[in-house]
TIRO-792600 format. One record per residue (C-alpha): residue number from 0; residue in one letter; x negated, y, z. Coordinates in Angstrom, 1 decimal. Example, Ala and Ser with C-alpha at 12.3 -4.5 7.8 and 13.67 -1.06 7.14 Angstrom:
<rec 0, 'a', <-12.3, -4.5, 7.8>> <rec 1, 's', <-13.7, -1.1, 7.1>> 
% end
This chain:
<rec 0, 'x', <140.6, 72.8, -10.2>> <rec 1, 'x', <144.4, 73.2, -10.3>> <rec 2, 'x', <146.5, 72.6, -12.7>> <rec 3, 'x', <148.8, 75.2, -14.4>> <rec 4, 'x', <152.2, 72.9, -14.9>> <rec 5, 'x', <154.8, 75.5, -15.9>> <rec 6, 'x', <154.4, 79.0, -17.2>> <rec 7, 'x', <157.2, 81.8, -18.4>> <rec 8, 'x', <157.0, 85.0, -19.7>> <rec 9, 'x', <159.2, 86.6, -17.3>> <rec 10, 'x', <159.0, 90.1, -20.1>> <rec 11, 'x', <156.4, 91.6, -22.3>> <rec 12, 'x', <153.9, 92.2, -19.3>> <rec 13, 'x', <154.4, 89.6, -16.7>> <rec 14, 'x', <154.2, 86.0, -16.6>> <rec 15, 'x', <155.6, 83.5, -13.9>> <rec 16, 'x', <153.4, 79.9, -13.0>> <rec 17, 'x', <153.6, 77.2, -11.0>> <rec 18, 'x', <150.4, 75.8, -10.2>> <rec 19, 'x', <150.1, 72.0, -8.7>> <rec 20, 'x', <148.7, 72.6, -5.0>> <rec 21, 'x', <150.2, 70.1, -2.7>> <rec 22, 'x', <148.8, 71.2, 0.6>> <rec 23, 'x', <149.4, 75.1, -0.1>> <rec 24, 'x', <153.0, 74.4, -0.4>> <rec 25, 'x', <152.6, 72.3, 2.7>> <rec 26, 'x', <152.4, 75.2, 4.1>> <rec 27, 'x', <153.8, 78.9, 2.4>> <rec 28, 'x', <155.9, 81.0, 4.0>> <rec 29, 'x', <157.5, 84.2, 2.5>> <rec 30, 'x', <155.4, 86.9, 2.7>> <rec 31, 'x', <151.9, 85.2, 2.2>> <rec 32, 'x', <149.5, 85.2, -0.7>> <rec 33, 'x', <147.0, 83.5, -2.8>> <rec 34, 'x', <143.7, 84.7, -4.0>> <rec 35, 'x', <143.0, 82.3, -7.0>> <rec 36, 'x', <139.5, 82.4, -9.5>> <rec 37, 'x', <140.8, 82.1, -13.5>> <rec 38, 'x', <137.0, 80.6, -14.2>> <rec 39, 'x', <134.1, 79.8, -12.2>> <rec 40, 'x', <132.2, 83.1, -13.3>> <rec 41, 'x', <135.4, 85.4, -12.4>> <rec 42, 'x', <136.6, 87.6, -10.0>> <rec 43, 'x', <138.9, 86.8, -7.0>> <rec 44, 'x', <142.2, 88.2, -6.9>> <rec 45, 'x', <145.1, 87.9, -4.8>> <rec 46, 'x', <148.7, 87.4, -5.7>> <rec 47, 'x', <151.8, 86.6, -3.4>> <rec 48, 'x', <153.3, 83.3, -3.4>> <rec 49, 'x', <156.7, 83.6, -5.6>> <rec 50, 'x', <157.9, 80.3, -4.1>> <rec 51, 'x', <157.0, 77.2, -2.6>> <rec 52, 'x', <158.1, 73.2, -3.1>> <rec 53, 'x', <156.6, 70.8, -0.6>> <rec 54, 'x', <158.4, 67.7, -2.6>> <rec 55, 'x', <156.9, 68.1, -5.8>> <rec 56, 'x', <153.3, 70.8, -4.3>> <rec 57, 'x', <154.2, 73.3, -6.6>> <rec 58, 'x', <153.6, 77.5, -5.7>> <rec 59, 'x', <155.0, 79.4, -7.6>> <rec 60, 'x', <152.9, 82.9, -8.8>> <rec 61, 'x', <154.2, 86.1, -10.8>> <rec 62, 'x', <151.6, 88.1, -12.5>> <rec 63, 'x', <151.5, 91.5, -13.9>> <rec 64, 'x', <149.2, 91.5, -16.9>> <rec 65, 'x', <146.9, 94.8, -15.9>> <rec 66, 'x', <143.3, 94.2, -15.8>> <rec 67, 'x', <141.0, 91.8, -17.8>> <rec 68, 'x', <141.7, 88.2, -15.1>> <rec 69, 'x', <145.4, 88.6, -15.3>> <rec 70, 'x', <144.7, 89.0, -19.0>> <rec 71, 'x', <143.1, 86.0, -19.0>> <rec 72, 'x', <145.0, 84.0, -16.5>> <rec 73, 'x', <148.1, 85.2, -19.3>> <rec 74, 'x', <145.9, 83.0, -21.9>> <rec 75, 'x', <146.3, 79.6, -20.2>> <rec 76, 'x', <149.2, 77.5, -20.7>> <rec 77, 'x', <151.0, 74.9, -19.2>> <rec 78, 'x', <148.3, 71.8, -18.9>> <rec 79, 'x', <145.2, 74.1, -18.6>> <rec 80, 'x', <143.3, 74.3, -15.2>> <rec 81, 'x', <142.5, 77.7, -13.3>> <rec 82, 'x', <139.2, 77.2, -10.9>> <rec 83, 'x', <140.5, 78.5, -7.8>> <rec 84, 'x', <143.2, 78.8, -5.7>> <rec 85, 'x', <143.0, 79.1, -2.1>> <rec 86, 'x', <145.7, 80.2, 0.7>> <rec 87, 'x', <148.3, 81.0, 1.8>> <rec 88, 'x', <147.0, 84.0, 3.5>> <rec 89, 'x', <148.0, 86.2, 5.0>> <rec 90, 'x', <150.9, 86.6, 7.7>> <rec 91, 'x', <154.5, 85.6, 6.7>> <rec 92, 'x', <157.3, 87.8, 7.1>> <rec 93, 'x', <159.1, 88.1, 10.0>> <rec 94, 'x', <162.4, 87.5, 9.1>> <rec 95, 'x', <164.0, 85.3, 12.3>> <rec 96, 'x', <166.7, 87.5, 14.0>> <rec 97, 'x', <167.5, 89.0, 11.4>> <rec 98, 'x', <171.2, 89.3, 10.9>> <rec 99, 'x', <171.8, 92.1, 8.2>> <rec 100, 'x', <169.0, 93.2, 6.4>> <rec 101, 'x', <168.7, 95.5, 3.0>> <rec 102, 'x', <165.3, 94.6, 1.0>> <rec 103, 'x', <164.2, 97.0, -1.7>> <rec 104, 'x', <162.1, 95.7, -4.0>> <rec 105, 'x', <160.5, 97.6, -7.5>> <rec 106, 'x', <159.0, 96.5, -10.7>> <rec 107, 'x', <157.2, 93.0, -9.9>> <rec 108, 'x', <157.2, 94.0, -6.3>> <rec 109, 'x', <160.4, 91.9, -6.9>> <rec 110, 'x', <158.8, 88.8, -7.0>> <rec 111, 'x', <157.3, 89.9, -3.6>> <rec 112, 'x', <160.8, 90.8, -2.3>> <rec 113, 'x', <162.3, 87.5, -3.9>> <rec 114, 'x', <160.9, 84.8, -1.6>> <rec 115, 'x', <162.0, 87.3, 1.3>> <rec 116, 'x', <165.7, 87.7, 0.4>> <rec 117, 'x', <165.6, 83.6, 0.0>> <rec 118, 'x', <164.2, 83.0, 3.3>> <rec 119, 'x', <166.6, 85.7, 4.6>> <rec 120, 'x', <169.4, 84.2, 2.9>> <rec 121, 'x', <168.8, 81.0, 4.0>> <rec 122, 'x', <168.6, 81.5, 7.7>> <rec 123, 'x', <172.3, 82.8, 7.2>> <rec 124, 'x', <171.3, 86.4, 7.5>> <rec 125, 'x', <173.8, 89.3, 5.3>> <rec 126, 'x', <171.4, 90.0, 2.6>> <rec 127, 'x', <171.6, 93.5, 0.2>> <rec 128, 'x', <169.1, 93.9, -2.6>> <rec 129, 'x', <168.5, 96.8, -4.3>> <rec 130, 'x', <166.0, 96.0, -7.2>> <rec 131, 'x', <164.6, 98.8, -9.7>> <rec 132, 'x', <162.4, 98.7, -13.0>> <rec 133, 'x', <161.8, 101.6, -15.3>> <rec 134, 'x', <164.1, 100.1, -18.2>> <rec 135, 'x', <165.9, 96.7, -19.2>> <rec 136, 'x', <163.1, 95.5, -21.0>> <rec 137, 'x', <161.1, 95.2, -17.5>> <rec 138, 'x', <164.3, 94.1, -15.8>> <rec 139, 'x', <162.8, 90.5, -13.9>> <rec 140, 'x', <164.9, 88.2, -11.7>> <rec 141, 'x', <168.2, 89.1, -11.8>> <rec 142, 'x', <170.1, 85.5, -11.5>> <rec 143, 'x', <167.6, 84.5, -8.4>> <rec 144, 'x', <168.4, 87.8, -6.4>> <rec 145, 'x', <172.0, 87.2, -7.1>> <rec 146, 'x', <172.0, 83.9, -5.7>> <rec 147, 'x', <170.6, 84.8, -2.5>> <rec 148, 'x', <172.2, 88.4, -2.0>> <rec 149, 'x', <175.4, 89.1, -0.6>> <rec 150, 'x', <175.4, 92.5, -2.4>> <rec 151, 'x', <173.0, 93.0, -5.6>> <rec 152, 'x', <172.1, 96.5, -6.8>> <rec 153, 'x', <170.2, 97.1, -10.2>> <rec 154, 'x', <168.7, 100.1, -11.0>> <rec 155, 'x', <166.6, 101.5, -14.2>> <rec 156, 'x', <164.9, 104.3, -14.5>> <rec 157, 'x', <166.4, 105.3, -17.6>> <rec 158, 'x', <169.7, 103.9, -17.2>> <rec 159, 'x', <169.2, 101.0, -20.4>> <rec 160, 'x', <170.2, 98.6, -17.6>> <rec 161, 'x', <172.3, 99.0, -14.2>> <rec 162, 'x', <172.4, 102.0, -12.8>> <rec 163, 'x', <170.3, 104.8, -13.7>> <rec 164, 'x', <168.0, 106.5, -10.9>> <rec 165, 'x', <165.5, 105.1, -8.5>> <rec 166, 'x', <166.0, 102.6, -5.7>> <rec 167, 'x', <166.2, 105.1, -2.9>> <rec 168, 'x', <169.4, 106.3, -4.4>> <rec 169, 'x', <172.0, 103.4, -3.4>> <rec 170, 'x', <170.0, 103.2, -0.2>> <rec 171, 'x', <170.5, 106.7, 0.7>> <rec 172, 'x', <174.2, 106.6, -0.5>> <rec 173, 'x', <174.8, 103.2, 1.8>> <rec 174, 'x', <173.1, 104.7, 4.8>> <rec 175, 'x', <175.1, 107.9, 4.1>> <rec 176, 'x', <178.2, 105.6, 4.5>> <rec 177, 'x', <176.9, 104.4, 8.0>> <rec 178, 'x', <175.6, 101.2, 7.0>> <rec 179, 'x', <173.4, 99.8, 9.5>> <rec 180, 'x', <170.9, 97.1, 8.7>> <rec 181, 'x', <168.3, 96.0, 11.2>> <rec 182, 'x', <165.4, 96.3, 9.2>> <rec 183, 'x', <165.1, 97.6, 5.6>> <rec 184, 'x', <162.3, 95.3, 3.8>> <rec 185, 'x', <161.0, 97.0, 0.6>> <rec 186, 'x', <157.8, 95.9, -1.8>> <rec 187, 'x', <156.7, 97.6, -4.4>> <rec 188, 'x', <155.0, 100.5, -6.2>> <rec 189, 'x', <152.9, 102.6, -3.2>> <rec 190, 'x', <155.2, 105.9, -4.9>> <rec 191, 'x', <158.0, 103.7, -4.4>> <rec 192, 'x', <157.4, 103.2, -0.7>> <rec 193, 'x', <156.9, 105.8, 0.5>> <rec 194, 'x', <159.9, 107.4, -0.3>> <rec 195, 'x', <162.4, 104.4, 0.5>> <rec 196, 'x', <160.4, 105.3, 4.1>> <rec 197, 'x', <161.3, 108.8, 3.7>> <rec 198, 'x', <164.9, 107.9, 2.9>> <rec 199, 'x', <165.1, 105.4, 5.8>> <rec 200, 'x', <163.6, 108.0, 8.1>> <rec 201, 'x', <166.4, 110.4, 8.2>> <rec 202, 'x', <168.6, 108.0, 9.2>> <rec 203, 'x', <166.2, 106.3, 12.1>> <rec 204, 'x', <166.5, 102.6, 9.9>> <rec 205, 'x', <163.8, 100.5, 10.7>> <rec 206, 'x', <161.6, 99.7, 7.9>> <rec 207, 'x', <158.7, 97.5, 6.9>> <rec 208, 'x', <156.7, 97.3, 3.8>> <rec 209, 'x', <154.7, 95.4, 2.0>> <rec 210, 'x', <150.6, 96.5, 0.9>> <rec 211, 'x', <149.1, 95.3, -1.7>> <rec 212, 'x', <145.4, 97.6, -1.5>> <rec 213, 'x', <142.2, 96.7, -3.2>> <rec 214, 'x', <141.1, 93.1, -1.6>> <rec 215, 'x', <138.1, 90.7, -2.3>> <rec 216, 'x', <137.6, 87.8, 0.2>> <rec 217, 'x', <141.1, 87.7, 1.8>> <rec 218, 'x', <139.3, 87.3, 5.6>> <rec 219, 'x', <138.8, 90.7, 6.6>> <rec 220, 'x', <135.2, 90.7, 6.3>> <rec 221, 'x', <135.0, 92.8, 2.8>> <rec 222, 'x', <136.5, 95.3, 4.3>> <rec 223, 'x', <137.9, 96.5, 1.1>> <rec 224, 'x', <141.9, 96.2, 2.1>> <rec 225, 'x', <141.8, 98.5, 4.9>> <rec 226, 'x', <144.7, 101.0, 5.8>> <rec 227, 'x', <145.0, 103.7, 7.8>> <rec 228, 'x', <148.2, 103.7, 10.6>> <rec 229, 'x', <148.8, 106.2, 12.3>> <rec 230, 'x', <149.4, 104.3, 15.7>> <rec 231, 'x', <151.1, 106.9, 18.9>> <rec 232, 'x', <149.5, 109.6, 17.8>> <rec 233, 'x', <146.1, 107.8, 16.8>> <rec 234, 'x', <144.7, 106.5, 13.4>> <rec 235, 'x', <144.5, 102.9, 13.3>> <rec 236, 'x', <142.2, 100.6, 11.1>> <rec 237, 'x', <143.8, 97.3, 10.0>> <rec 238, 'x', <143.2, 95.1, 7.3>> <rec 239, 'x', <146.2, 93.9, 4.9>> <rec 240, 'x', <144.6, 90.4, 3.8>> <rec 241, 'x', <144.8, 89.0, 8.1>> <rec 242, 'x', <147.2, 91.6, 10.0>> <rec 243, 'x', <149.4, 92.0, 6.6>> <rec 244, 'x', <150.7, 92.4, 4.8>> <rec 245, 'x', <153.3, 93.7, 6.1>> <rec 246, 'x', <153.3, 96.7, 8.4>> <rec 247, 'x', <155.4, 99.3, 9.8>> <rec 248, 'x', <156.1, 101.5, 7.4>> <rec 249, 'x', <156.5, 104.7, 9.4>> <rec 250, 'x', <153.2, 103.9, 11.1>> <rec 251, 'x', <151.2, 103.7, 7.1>> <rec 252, 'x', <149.2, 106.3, 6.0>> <rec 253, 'x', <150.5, 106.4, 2.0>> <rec 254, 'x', <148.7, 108.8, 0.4>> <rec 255, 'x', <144.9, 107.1, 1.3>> <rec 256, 'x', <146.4, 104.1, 0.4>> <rec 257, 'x', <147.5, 105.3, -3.4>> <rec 258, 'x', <143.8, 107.5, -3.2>> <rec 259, 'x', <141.9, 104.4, -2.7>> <rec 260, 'x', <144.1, 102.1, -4.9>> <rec 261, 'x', <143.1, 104.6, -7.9>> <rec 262, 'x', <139.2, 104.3, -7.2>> <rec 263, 'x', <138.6, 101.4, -9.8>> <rec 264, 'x', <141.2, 102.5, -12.2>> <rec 265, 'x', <138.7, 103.4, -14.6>> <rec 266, 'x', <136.8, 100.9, -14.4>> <rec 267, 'x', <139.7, 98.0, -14.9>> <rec 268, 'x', <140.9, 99.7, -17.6>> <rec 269, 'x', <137.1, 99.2, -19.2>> <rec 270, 'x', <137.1, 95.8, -18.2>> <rec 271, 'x', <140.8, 95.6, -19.3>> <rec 272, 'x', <139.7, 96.4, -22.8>> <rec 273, 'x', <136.1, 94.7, -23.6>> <rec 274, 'x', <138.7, 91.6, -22.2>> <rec 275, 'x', <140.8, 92.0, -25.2>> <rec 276, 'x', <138.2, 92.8, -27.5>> <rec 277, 'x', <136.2, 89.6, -26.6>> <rec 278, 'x', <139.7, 88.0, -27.0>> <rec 279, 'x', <140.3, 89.0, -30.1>> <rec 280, 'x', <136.7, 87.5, -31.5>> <rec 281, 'x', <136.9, 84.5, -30.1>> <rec 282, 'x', <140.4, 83.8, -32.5>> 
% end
């Protein structure tokens, strides 16, 4: 059992934890995941580590309440015990060499593209974030990406907040002015990728990004996280949970991935909603 020992509501629909698990923290790097069990009857899900402290073992997890466990992770509070919580998984983000880098980060793919930015940051590299949500009311983790980036960009969809557009606009305008990064890191919605690839593609910029697919035991041996890269020519099967989760994002085939990410949509909504109902009993 591990025990929940700070929680936040971060905005209406996600949530940010820190969970007590000494040897975990031991041990995360930026990049890597969780998969954590809310009860001893639930399913296994995985979320990336926010942050890490080896003095004090707490990890750090941002949720997105979505389907029924986030839902019912988001009804435990600071004391309460979650059953599970095993990791990190996953390989970290390469980030050493790294001199000038531009990480692109969207929704609460920004508490994916946090921990990168701070490890970035920290090894002295030159650090621009561009950070995009679809309105101020979704806007999350402003103050920590300013205090690790040289050069902060907010956008919102709607323009409530920042500037208005997507996050491939200030890319495309900075790489339009001859800015040269060695690597462009972005995490986010798959739509989301895709395009900042696109935009880094006419310019030859190097880009990774970060996949999140459908994923179950986190060892490769469900199967279930596969991608499809297209590899020299040749289609590639690799798993996200042991060879991610990061990955060349020229090399990703995009459109499987969002085709296969929508195949339990229905059903998680079902589940989404008898979770809510029994909720709503039980008070």
């Amino acid at each position: 059992m591990y025990k929940i020992i700070k929680k936040e509501v971060l905005n209406p629909t996600v949530t940010r934890m820190l969970i007590l698990a000494p040897l975990i923290a031991s041990k995360a790097k930026a990049g890597q995941f969780i998969i954590l069990r809310v009860n001893e009857d639930g399913e296994r899900i995985p979320l990336t580590i926010a942050g890490s402290n080896p003095i004090d073992g707490s990890v750090e997890i941002i949720f997105q309440i979505v389907g029924s466990t986030t839902l019912e992770l988001n009804q435990k509070n600071e004391g309460d015990y979650i059953e599970d919580f095993a990791g990190p998984l996953g390989m970290p983000t390469k980030v050493e060499g790294l001199k000038k880098v531009c990480v692109v980060g969207g929704g609460v793919g920004c508490a994916i593209a946090l921990p990168v930015a701070r490890a970035l940051h920290d090894l002295g590299c030159e650090v621009t974030s561009i950070i995009g949500f679809r309105n101020k009311d979704l806007l999350i983790l402003e103050k920590e990406f300013n205090e690790v980036s040289n050069n902060l960009i907010v956008m919102s969809d709607d323009g409530s907040y920042g500037r208005k557009g997507n996050v491939t606009l200030p890319l495309k305008e900075l790489l339009e002015k001859g800015e040269k990064f060695d690597k462009v890191i972005t995490i986010g919605p798959l739509i989301m990728m895709k395009y900042v690839v696109l935009t880094c593609k006419e310019f030859n910029m190097p880009v990774d990004v970060s996949m999140n697919p459908i994923m179950i035991d986190g060892t490769g041996m469900c199967g279930c996280c596969r991608l499809t890269l297209n590899i020299d020519g040749k289609k590639v099967t690799k798993f996200a949970c042991v060879d991610g989760p990061d990955f060349d994002g020229y090399e990703v085939d995009f459109d499987e991935a969002m085709a296969r990410n929508k195949m339990y949509a229905s059903f998680e909504r079902h589940k989404y909603e008898e979770t809510c109902n029994l909720l709503k009993e039980a008070k």
